[in-house]
N, CA and C of each residue as an Amber inpcrd file, in Angstrom:
protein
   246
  83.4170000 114.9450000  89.7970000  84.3780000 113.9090000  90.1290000
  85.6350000 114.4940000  90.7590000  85.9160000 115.6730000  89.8010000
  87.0040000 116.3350000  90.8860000  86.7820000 116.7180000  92.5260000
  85.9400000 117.2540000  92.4240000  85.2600000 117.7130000  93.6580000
  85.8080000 116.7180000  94.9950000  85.3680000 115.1230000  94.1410000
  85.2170000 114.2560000  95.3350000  86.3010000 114.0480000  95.9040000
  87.2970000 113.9020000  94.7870000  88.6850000 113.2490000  94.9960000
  89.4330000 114.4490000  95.8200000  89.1810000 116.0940000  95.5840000
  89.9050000 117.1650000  96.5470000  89.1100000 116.7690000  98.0610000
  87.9600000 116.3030000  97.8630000  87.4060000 116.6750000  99.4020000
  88.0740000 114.9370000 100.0360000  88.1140000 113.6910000  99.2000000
  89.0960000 113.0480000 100.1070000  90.6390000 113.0780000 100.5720000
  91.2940000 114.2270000  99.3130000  92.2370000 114.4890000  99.7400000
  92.3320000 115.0720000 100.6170000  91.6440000 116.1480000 101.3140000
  91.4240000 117.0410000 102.2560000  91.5010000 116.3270000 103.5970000
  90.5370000 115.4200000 103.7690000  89.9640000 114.3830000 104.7630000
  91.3880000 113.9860000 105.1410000  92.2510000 112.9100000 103.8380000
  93.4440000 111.9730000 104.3080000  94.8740000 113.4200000 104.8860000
  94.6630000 114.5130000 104.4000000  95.5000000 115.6110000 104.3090000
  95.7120000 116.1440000 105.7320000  93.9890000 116.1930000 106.1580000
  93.6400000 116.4000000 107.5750000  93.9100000 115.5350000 108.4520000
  93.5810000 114.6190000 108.0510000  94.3780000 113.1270000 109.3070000
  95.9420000 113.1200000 109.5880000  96.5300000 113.2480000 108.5970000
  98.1530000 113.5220000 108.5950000  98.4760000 114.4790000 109.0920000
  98.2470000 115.8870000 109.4860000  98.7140000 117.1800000 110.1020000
  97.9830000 116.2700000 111.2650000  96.8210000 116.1700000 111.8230000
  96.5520000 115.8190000 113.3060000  97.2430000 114.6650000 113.7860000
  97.6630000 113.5470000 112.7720000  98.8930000 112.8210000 113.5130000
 100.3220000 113.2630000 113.8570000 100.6810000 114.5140000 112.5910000
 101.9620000 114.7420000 113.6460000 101.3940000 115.6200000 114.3030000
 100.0820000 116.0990000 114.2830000 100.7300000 117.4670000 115.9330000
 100.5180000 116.5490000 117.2450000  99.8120000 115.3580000 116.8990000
  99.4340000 114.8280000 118.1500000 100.2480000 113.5860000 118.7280000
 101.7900000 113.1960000 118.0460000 101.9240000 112.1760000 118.2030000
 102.5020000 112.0140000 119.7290000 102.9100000 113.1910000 119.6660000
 103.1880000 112.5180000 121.7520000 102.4500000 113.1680000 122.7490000
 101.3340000 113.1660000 122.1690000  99.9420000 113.0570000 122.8420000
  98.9980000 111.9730000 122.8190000  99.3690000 110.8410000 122.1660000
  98.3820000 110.0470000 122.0320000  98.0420000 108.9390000 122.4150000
  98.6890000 108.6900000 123.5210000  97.8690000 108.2480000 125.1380000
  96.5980000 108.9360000 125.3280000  96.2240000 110.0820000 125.1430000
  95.5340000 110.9800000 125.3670000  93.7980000 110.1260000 124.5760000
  94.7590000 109.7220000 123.6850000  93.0890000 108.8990000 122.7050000
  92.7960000 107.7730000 122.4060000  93.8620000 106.8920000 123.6560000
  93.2930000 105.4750000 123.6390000  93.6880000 105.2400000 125.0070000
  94.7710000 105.5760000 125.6910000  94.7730000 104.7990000 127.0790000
  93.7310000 105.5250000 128.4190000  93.7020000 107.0530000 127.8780000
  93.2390000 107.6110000 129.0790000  94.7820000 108.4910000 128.9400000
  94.5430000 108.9250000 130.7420000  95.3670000 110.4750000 131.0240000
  96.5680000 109.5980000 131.1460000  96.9560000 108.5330000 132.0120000
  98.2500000 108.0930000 132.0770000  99.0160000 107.3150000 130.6000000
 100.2400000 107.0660000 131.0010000 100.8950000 106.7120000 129.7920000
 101.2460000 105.4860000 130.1240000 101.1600000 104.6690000 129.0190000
 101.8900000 102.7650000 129.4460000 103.7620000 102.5930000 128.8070000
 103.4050000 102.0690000 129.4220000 105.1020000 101.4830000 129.3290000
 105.4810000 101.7470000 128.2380000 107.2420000 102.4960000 127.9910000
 107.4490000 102.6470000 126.6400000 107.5930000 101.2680000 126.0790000
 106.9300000 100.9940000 124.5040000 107.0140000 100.1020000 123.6240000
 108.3440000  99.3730000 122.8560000 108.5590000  98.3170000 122.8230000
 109.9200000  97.9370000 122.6740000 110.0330000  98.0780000 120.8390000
 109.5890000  99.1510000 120.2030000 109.2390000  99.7080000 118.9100000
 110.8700000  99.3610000 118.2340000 110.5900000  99.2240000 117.2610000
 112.3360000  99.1180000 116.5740000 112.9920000 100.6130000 116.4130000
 112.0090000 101.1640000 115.7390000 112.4160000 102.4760000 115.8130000
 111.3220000 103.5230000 115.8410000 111.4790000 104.8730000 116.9790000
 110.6750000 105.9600000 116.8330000 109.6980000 105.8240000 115.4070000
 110.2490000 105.8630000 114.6650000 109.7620000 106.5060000 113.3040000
 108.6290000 105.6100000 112.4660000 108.4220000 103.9170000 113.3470000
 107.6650000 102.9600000 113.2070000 106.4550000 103.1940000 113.6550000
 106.4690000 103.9440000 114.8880000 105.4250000 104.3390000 115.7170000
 105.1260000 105.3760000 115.2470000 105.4880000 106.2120000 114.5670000
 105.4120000 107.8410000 114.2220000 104.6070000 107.6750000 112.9670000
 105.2160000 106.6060000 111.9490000 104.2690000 106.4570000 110.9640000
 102.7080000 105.8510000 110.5800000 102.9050000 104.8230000 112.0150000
 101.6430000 103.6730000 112.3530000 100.4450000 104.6650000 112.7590000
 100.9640000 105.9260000 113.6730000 100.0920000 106.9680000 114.3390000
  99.5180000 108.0000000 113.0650000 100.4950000 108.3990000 112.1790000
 100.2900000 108.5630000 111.1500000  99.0310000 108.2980000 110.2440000
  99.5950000 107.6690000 109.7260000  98.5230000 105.9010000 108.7360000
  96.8290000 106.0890000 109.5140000  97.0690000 105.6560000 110.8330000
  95.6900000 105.7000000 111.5390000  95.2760000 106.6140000 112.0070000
  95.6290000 107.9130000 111.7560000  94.9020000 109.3440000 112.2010000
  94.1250000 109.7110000 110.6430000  95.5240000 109.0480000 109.7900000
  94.6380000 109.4510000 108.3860000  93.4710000 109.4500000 108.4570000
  93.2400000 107.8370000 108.7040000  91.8020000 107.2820000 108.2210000
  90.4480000 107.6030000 109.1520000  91.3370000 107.7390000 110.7510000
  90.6320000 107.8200000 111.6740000  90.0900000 108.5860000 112.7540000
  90.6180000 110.0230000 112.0390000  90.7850000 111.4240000 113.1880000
  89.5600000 111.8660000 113.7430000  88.6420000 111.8610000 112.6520000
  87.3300000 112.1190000 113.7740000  86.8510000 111.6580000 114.4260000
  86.8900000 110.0810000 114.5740000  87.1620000 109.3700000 115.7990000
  88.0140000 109.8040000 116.9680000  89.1650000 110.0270000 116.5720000
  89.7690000 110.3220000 117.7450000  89.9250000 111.5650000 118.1990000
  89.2570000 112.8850000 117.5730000  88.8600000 113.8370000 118.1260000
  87.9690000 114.0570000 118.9770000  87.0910000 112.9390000 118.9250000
  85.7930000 113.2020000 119.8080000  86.2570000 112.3600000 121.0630000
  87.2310000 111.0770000 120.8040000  87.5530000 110.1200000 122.1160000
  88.9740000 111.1870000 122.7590000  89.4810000 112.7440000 121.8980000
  89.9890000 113.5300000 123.1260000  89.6750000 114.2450000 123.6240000
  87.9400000 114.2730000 122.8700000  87.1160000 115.4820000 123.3840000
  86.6890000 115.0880000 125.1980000  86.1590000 113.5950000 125.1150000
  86.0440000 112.6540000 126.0680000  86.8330000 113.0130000 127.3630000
  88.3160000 112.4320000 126.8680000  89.4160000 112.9890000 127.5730000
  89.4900000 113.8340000 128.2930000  89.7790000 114.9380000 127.8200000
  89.7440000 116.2220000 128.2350000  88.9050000 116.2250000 128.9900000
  87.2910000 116.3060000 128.6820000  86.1740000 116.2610000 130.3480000
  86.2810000 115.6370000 131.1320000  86.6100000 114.3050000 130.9790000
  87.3000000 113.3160000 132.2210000  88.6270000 114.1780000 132.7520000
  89.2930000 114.5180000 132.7630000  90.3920000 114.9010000 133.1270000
  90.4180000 116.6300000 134.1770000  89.2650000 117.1520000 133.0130000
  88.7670000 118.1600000 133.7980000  87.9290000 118.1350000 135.0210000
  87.4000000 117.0600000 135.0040000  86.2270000 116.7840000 136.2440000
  86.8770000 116.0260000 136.9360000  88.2920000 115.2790000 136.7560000
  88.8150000 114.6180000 137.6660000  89.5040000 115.7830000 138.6430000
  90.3190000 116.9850000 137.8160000  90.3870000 118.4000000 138.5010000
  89.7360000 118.9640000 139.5360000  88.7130000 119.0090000 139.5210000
  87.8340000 119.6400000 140.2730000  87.1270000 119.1830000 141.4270000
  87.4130000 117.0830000 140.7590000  86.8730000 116.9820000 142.2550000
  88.2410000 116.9740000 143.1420000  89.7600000 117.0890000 142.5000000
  90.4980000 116.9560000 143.3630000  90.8080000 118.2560000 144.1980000
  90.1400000 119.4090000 143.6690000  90.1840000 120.7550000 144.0850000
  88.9890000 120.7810000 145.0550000  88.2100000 119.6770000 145.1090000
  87.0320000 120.3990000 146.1680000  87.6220000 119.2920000 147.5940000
């Protein structure tokens, strides 16, 4: 029983370090490469926590939709290099 509860702490522990390293990156894992209009947010720290909250639950999701990213972005490179 312990076991379970360290390995979900781990999981929610892990979602929280990848929301802050990624928070002003994260256009990157839902809009695509460009960025949308800044948000009329009340404050930074609303958005900081919301990104937060939903990396917790949801990071390996959104590791693989920047894995995505990234190859789109790279192959958009290359064809602009040829």
């Amino acid at each position: 029983m312990a076991i379970d509860y360290m390995l979900i702490s781990l999981f929610l522990f892990s979602g929280v370090c990848f929301g802050l390293a990624t928070f002003h990156h994260r256009h990157l894992f839902s809009e695509g490469p460009t960025k949308s209009e800044p948000s009329d947010a009340k404050s930074i720290l609303d958005g900081r926590i919301f990104w937060i909250l939903m990396c917790a639950l949801l990071w390996p999701i959104l590791v693989l939709t920047g894995v995505n990213t990234a190859w789109i972005l790279a192959k958009r490179r290359k064809q602009l290099e040829k």
